[in-house]
C-alpha positions as CSV (number, residue, x, y, z in Angstrom):
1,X,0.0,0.0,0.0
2,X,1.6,2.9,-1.2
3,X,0.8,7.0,-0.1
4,X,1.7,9.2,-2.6
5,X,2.6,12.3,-0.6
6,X,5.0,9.7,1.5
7,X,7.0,8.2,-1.6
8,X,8.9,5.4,-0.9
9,X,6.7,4.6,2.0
10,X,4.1,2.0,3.2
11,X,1.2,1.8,6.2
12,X,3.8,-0.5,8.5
13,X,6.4,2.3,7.8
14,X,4.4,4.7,9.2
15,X,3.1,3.0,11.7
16,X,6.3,2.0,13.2
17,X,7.3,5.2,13.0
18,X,4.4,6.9,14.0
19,X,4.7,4.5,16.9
20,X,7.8,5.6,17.6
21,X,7.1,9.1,17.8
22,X,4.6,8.9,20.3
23,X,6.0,6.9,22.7
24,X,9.0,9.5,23.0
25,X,6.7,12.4,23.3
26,X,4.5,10.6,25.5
27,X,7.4,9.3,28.4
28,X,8.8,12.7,27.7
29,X,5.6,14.2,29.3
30,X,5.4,11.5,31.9
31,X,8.7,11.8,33.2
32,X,9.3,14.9,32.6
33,X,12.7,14.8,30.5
34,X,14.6,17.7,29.7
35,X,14.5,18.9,25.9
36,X,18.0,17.9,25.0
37,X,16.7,14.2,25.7
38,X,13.3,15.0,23.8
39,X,15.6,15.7,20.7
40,X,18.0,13.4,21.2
41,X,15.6,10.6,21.3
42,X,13.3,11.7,18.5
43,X,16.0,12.8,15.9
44,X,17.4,9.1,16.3
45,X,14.2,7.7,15.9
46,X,14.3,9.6,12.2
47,X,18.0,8.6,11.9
48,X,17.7,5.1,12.3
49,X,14.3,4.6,10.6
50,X,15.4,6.3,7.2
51,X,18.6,4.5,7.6
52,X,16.4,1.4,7.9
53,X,14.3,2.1,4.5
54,X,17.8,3.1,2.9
55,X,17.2,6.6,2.2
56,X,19.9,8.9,1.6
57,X,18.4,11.7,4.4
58,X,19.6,9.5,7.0
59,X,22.9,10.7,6.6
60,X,21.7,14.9,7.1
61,X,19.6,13.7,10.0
62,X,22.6,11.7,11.8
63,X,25.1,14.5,11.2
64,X,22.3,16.9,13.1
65,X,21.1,13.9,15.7
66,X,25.2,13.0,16.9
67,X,25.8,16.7,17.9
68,X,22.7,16.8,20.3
69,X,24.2,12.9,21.2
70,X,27.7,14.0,21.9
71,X,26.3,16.8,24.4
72,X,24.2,14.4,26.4
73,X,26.6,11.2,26.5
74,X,29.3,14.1,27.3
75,X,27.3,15.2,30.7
76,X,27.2,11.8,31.7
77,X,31.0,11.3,31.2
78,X,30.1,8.3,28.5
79,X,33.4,10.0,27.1
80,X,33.3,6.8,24.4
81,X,29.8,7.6,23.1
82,X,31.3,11.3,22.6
83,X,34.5,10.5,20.9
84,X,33.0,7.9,18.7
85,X,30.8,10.6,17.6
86,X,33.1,13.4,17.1
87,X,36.0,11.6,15.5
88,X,34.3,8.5,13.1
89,X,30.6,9.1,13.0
90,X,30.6,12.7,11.5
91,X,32.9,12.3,9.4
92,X,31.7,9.3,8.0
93,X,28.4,10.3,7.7
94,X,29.9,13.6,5.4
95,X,31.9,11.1,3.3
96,X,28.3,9.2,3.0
97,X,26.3,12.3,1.9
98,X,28.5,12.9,-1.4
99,X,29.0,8.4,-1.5
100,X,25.4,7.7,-1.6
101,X,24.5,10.9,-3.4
102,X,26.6,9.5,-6.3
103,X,24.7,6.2,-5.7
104,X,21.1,6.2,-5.8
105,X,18.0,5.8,-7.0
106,X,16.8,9.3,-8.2
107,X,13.4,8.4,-7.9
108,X,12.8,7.6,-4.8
109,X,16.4,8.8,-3.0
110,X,17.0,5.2,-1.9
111,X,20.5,4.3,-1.8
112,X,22.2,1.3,-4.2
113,X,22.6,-1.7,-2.3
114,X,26.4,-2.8,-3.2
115,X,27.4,-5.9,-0.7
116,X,30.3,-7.7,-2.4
117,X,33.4,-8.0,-0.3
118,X,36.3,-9.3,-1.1
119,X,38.2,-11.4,2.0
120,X,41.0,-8.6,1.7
121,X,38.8,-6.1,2.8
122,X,37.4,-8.5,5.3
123,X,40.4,-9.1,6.5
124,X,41.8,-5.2,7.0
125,X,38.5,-4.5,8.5
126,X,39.4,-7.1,11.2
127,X,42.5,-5.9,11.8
128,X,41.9,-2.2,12.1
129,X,38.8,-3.4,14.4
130,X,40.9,-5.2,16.7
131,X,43.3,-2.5,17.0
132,X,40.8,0.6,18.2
133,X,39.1,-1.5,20.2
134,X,42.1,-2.2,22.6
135,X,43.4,1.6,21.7
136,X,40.0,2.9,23.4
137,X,39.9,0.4,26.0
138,X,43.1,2.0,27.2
139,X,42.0,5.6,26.2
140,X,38.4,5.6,28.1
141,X,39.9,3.7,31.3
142,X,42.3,6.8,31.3
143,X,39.2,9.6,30.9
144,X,37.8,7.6,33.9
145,X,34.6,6.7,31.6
146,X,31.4,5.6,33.4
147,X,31.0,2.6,32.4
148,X,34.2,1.2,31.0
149,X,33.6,-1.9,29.8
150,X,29.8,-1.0,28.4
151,X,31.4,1.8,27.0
152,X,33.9,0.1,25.6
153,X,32.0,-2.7,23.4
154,X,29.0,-0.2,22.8
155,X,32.0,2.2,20.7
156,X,33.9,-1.0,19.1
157,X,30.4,-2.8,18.4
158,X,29.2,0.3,16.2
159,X,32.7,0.5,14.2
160,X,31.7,-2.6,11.8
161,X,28.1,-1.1,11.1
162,X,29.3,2.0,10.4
163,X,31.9,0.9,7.8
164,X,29.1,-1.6,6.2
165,X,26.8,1.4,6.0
166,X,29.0,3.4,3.9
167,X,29.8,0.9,2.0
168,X,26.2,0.4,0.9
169,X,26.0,-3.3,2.2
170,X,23.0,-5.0,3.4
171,X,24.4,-6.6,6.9
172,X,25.3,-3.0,8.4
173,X,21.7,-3.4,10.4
174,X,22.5,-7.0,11.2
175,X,25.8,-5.3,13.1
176,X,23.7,-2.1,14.3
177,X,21.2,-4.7,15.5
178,X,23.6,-6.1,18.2
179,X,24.8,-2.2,19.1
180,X,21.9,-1.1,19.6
181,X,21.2,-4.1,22.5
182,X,24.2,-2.7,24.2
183,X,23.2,1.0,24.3
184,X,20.3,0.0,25.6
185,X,22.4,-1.7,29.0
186,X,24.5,1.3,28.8
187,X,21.8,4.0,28.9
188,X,19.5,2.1,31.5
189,X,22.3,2.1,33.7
190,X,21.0,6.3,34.2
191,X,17.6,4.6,34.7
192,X,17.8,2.1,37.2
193,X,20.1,4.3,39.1
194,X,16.9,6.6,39.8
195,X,16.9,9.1,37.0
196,X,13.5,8.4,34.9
197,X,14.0,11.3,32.6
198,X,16.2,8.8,30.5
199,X,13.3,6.6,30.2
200,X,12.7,8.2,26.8
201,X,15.9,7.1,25.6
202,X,15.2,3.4,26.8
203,X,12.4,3.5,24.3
204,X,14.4,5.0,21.5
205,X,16.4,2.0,22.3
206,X,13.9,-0.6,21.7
207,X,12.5,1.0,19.5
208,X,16.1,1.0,17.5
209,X,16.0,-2.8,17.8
210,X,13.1,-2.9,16.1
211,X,14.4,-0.9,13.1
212,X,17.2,-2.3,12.3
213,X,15.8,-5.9,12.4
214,X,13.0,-4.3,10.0
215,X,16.2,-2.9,8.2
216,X,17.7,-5.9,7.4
217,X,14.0,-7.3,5.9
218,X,14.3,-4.2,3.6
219,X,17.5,-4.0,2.9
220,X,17.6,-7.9,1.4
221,X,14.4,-6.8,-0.3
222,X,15.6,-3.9,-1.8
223,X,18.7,-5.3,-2.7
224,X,16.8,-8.0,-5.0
225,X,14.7,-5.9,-6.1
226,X,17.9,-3.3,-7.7
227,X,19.4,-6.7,-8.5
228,X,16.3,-7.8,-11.2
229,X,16.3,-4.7,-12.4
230,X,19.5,-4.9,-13.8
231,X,18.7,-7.9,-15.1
232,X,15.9,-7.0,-16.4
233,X,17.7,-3.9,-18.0
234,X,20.3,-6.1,-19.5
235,X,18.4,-8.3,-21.3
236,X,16.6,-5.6,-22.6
């Protein structure tokens, strides 16, 4: 079921989203979070949900969503969440804009699905993964991060996903799948020690979940569907 005036979307989309939505705004009201969590929460519901459907506007949203993210993991010394953000996620999602600009579907502003690899690539990838991870270790034990070890997996976990994103393959939501399960045990952390303005955040969190393992549905999807269109194209 397609809306026009929403191209490129269907009823579930915007019901999940819709759902979404409401559930910030409504534990917002409840427990009475401050705006910086309002925005936080509902600009990365719109990140991660355009991200999910493939659409190249979830690389302006994340650029505006990780500043308002680097100010609130900064106030609560989650000093990983803040350099993650700062160092790799802007600047990747800037190399992203002009990437997936260059590779998209014009009609409907959906990104190219591209998910060969070779195993030299794999293997680099591992390497360079392997390396940061015990670099930050050492670098957020020395900040005196909250939460050191959460900290530490929820910044390494994200580094695969990222680099699969902007690459345009399909199993970046697979790897933001598994991040977003630890952000959710870092953030509750604020939660269960007695500060219910973060509940919002919890829901963005499960909410996140449910995105990226929508995501990887449409991802596969789309990607068969760009791949029999080439065929088709071909044979024509």
């Amino acid at each position: 079921m397609k809306l026009k005036s929403w191209k490129g979307y269907n009823l579930i989309d915007l019901i999940l989203l819709g759902s979404g939505v409401i559930t910030i705004l409504v534990t917002s009201i409840l427990f009475k979070s401050n705006w910086l969590i309002i925005v936080n929460s509902l600009l990365g519901i719109l990140c991660v949900f355009t991200q999910a459907k493939g659409k190249v506007a979830t690389l302006f949203i994340g650029i505006i969503w990780f500043i308002f993210y680097c100010f609130l993991s900064y106030q609560q010394k989650y000093y990983g969440e803040t350099i993650l953000h700062i160092v790799i996620m802007i600047p990747l999602y800037i190399y992203g804009i002009f990437h997936w600009w260059s590779n998209r579907e014009k009609t409907d502003n959906i990104v190219i699905v591209n998910s060969k690899m070779n195993s030299k690539e794999l293997l680099v990838l591992l390497f360079v993964w392997i390396a940061i991870s015990i670099g930050v270790f050492f670098l957020l034990k020395v900040l005196n991060t909250e939460q050191l070890w959460l900290s530490t997996i929820a910044f390494c976990s994200i580094l695969p996903g990222v680099y699969l994103l902007m690459r345009r393959n399909k199993w970046n939501q697979l790897v933001f799948l598994i991040n977003d399960v630890v952000l959710f045990l870092l953030w509750q952390v604020l939660v269960y020690n007695g500060d219910c303005s973060f509940i919002p955040i919890l829901c963005y969190q499960i909410f996140q979940i449910i995105y990226d393992a929508y995501g990887i549905y449409e991802w596969i999807r789309l990607e068969n569907k760009q791949s029999l269109e080439n065929k088709v194209k071909l044979e024509d």
